[in-house]
C-alpha positions in Angstrom: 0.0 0.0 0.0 2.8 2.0 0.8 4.2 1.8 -2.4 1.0 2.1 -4.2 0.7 5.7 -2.3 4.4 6.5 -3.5 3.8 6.2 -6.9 0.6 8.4 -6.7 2.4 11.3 -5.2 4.9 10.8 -8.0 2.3 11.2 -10.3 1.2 14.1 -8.0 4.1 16.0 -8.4 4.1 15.6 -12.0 0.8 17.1 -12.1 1.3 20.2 -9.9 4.7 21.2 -11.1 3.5 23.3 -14.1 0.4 24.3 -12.4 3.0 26.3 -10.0 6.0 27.0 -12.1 4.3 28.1 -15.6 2.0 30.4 -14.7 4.5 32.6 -12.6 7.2 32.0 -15.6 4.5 33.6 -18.0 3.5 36.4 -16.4 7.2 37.8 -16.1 7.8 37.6 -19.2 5.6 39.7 -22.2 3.7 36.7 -24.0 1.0 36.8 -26.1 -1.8 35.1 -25.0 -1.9 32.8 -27.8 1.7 31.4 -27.1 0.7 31.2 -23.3 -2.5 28.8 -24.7 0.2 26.5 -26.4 2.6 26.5 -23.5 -0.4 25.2 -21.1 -1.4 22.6 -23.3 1.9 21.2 -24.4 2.5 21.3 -20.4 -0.6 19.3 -19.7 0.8 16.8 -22.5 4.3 16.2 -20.5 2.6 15.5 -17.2 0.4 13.3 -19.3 3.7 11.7 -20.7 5.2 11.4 -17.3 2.2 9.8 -15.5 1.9 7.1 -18.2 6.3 6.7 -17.6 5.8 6.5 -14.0 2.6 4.3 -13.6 1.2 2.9 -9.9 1.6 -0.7 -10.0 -1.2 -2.6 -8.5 0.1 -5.9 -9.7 2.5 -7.3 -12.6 -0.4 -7.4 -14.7 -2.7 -3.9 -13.8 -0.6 -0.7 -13.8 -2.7 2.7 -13.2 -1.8 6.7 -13.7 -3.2 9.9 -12.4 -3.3 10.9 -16.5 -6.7 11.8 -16.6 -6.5 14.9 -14.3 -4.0 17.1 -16.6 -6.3 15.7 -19.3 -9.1 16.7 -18.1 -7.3 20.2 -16.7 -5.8 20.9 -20.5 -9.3 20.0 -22.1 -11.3 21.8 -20.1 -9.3 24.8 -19.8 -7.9 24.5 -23.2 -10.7 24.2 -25.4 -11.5 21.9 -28.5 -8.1 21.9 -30.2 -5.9 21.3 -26.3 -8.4 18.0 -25.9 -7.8 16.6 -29.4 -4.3 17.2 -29.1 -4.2 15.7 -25.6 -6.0 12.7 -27.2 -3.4 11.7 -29.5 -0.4 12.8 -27.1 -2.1 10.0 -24.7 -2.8 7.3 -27.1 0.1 7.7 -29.2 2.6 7.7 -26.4 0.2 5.0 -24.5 0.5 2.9 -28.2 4.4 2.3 -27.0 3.9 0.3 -24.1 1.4 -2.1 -25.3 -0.2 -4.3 -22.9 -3.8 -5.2 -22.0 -4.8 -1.4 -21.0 -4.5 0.0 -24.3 -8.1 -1.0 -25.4 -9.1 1.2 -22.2 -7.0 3.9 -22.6 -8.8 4.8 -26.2 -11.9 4.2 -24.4 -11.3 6.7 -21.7 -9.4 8.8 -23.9 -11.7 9.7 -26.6 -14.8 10.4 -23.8 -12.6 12.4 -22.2 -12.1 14.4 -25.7 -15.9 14.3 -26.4 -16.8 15.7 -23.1 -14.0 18.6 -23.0 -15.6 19.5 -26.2 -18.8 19.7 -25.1 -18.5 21.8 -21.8 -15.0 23.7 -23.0 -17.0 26.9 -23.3 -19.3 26.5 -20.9 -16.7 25.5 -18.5 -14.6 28.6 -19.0 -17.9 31.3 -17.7 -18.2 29.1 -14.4 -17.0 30.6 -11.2 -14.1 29.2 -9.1 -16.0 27.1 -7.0 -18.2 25.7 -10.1 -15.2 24.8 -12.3 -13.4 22.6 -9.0 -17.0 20.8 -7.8 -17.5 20.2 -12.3 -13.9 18.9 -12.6 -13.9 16.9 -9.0 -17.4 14.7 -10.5 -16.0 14.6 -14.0 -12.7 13.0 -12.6 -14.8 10.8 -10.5 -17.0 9.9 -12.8 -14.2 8.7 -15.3 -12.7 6.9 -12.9 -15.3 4.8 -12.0 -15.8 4.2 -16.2 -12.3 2.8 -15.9 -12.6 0.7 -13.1 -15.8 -1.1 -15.2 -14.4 -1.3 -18.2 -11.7 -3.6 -17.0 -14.3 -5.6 -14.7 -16.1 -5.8 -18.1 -13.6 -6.8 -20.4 -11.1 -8.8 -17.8 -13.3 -10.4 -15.1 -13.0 -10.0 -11.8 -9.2 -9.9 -10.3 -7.5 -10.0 -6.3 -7.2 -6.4 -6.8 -10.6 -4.8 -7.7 -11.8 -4.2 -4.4 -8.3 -2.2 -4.2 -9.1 -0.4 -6.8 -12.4 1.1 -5.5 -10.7 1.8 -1.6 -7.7 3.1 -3.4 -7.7 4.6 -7.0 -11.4 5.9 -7.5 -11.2 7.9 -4.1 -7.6 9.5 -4.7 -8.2 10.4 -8.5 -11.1 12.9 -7.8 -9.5 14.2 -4.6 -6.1 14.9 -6.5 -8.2 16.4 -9.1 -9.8 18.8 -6.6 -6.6 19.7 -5.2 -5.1 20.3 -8.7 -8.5 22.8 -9.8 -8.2 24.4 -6.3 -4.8 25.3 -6.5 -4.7 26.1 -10.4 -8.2 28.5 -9.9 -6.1 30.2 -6.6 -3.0 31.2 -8.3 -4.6 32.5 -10.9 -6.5 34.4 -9.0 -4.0 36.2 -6.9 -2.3 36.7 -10.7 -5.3 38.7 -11.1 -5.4 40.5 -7.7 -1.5 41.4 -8.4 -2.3 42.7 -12.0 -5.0 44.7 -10.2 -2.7 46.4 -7.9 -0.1 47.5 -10.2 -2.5 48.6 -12.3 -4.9 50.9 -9.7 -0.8 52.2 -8.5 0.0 53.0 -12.3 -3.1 55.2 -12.0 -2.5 56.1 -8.8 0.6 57.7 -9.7 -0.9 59.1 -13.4 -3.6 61.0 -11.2 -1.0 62.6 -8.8 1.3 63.5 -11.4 -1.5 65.5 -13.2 -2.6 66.8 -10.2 0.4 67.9 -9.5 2.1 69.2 -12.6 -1.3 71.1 -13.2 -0.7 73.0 -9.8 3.1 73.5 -10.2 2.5 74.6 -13.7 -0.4 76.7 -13.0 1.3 78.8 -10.2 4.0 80.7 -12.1 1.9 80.5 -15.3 -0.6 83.0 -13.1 1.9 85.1 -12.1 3.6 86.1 -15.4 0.4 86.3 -16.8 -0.4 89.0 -14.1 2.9 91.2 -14.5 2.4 91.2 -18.3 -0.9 92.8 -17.2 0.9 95.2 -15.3 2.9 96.0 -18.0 -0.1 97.3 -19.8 -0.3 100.6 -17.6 1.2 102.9 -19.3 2.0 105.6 -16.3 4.3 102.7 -14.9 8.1 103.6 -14.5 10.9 102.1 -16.4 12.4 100.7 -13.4 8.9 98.7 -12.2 8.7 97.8 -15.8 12.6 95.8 -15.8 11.1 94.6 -12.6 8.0 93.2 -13.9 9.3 91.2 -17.0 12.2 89.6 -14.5 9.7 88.6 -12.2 8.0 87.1 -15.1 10.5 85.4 -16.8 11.8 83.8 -13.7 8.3 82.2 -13.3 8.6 81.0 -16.7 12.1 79.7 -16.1 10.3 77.8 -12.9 8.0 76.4 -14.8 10.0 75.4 -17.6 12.2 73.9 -15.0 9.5 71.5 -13.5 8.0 70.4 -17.0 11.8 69.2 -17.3 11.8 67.6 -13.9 9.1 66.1 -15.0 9.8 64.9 -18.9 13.1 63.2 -16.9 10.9 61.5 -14.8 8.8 59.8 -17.3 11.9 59.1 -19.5 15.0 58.6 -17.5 16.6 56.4 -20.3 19.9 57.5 -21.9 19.5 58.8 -25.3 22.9 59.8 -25.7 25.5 57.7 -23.5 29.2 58.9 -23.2 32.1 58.0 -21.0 31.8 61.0 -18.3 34.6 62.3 -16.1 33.1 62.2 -12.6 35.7 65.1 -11.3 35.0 67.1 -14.1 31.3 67.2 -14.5 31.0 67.9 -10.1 32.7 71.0 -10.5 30.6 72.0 -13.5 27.6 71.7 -11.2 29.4 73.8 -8.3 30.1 76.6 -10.5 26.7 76.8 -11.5 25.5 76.6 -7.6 28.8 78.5 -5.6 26.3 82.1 -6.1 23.8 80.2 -4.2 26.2 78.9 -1.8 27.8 81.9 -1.5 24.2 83.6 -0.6 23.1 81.2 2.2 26.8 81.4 3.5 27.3 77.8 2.6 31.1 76.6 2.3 32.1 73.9 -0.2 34.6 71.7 0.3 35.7 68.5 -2.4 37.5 65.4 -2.4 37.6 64.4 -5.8 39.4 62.0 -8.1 38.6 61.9 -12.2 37.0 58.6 -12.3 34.8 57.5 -15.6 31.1 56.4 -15.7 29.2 55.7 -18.4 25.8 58.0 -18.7 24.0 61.2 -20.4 26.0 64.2 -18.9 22.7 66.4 -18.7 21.0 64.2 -16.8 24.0 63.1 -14.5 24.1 66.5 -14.2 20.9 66.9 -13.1 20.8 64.5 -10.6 24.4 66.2 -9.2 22.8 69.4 -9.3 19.5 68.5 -7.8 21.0 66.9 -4.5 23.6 69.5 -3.9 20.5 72.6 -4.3 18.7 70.2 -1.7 21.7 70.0 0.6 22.0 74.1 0.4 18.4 74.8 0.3 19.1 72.8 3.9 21.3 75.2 5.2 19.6 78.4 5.6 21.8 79.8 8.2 25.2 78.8 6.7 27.1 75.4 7.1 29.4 72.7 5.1 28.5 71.2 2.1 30.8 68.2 1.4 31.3 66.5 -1.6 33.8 63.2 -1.9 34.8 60.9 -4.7 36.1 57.5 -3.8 36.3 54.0 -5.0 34.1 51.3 -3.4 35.2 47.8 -5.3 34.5 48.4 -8.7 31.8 51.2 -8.1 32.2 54.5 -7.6 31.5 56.3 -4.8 30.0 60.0 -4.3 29.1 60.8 -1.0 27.6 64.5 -0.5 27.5 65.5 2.9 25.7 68.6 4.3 24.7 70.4 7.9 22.0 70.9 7.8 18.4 70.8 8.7 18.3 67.1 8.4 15.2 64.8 8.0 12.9 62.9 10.4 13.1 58.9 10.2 9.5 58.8 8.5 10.6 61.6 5.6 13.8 60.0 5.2 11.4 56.7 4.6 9.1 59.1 2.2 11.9 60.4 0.3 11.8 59.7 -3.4 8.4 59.1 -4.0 5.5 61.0 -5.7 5.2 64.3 -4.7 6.4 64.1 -1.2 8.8 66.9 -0.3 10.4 68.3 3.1 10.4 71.8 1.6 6.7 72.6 2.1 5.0 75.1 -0.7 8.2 75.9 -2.4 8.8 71.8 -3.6 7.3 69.7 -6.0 8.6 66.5 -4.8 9.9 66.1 -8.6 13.9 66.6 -8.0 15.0 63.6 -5.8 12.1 61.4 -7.7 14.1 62.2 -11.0 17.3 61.3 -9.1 16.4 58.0 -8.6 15.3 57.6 -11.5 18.8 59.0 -13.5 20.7 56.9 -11.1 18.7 53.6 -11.5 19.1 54.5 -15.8 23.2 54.8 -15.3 23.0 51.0 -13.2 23.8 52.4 -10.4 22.6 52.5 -6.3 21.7 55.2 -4.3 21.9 55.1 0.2 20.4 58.3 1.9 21.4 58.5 6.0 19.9 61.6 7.8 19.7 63.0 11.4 17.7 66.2 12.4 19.6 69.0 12.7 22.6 67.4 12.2 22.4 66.7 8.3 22.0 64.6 5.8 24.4 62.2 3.2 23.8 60.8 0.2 25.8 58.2 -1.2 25.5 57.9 -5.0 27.2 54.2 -6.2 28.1 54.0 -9.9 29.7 51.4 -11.9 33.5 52.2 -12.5 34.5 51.5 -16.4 37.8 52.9 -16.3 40.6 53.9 -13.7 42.7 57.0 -14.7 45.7 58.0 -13.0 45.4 60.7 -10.8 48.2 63.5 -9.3 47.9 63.3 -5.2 48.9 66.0 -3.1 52.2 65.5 -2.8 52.8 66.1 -6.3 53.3 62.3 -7.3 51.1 60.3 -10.0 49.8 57.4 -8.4 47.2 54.5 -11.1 44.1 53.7 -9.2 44.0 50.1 -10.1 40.1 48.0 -10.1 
């Protein structure tokens, strides 16, 4: 008996394998679902191949599979053509063994085919619990067919009575088990798509919410100094006034539509081997007036190491942190900014002293819309950050305390070493 209960669970496993591994190989991948039809059905036919390989032996004469259930599983689920096809994959492959059994095996076979045709459609509109209670009496019902057809056409045997206690009960139940689980992980596919999909619109909403606002705000206000300017008693000096005022709103808004457009396509159109020395100090000279205005020293650490990437947007994301890390220093401080090499990444640490962040903004940071910096912040800049980092391959570790400061650690893959001139005048080769 022991072995008899062996050999099912062999057949078992067969069974459930591709009901597990299939599904959750599919839906990683983009596949039509016409090829994901074929890939169901010709898995149905291997456990179908395997059951009849791996038969439970009742004695040297009577040998017994669990074939039926991906049959009926493929048919059902498959449709016309899958049952067909399963019919000859089982009778041709069943054809190479020989053996009294292979009368029965057309038998079963081709009323297994007639009966999947039949229901197929109807099959597919039932709910969960309808499909599994349909599939449990049609796998009953066939095996009990079997079981008479070989009282019927080989008399009565030793182990008959073993086949009712044993075979006919475990059949169905596997079949239960096998519908149950197949109808549950589908449905928690179907939960999952559900999620990602109501967080894609999620984020859509809140993006259009937001860029509307952004947008709007300095859109309003240059449109209401070039109203101004249509008094004609103004003075020159209001007037020079007026159009800076508005064309620093449009330069605000033209700045978050970019924010924005890198957001929603951080890909590198136009990737070139980029000096990391060279392009920080680009992005200091264009921030040392504001640094200089908030009384905000900056001191570097920097060796010219390579990375590959698109030198606006690394740029951008250089530029981006650093305003953030000055921006948190209203009343003066240090704003750090170190190169070094971490195994074969690089490492750019920027260090400042200010404000800091609490643990549950520091946990915040990065996604939609959230910013630290009240009305005056989008919550775009660190969101395209991640974003440019994440498109260059590399890592990004943000450590924060309040009123202490905050560091960012930026980790890039390294594609060349360059020899660099230390300070005490002697060239040393930074080897990787």
């Amino acid at each position: 008996m022991i072995e008899i209960l062996k050999d099912f669970l062999l057949n078992l496993f067969f069974i459930l394998l591709p009901i597990f591994i299939i599904p959750l190989w599919m839906e990683e991948r983009n596949i039509s679902e016409k090829i994901k039809h074929h890939i169901l059905t010709t898995s149905a036919a291997i456990a179908i191949i395997f059951c009849i390989t791996f038969p439970v032996s009742f004695d040297e004469e009577y040998m017994f599979d669990l074939r039926q259930i991906p049959f009926w599983l493929g048919g059902l689920y498959g449709g016309p053509f899958a049952s067909i096809f399963l019919c000859i994959v089982t009778i041709g492959y069943r054809s190479l063994f020989g053996g009294k059994g292979f009368i029965i095996t057309i038998i079963s076979a081709i009323f297994q085919t007639v009966i999947s045709v039949l229901l197929s459609k109807k099959f597919i509109t039932l709910s969960s619990k309808q499909k599994i209670l349909l599939s449990f009496v049609l796998s009953a019902f066939s095996g009990m067919l079997m079981i008479i057809m070989v009282r019927l056409l080989y008399g009565f045997s030793d182990f008959f009575w073993t086949m009712w206690l044993v075979y006919l009960p475990i059949q169905p139940l596997s079949m239960l088990l096998t519908c149950y689980l197949r109808e549950a992980l589908q449905a928690n596919i179907e939960v999952r798509k559900r999620i990602i999909r109501a967080e894609k619109m999620e984020v859509v909403s809140h993006l259009a919410a937001s860029i509307s606002h952004e947008v709007r705000n300095p859109l309003t206000a240059s449109r209401g100094f070039m109203q101004l300017l249509e008094q004609h008693h103004l003075p020159l000096e209001k007037r020079k006034e007026y159009i800076r005022i508005a064309i620093e709103e449009l330069d605000r808004a033209e700045a978050i539509i970019t924010d924005y457009l890198t957001f929603a396509k951080p890909a590198p159109e136009c990737v070139e081997k980029l000096n990391v020395k060279t392009e920080i100090e680009r992005v200091i000279d264009i921030l040392r007036p504001l640094a200089n205005m908030s009384s905000v020293e900056i001191q570097t650490s920097l060796i010219p190491f390579n990375v590959k990437g698109e030198r606006e947007k690394f740029q951008q994301c250089l530029l981006n942190i650093m305003k953030n890390a000055i921006e948190a220093m209203p009343n003066g401080g240090l704003l750090d900014i170190y190169v070094s090499l971490n195994k074969n990444n690089i490492l750019i640490r920027i260090s400042d002293t200010g404000v800091g962040m609490t643990r549950e903004q520091l946990e915040r940071l990065g996604e939609p819309y959230f910013t630290t910096k009240g009305t005056k912040g989008t919550g775009l800049g660190m969101m395209v950050v991640y974003r440019i980092i994440e498109s260059m391959n590399g890592t990004i570790q943000i450590t924060s305390e309040v009123n202490k400061g905050t560091q960012v650690s930026i980790y890039l893959p390294l594609i060349q070493s360059l020899p660099y001139t230390s300070s005490t005048g002697k060239e040393k080769i930074l080897a990787y």
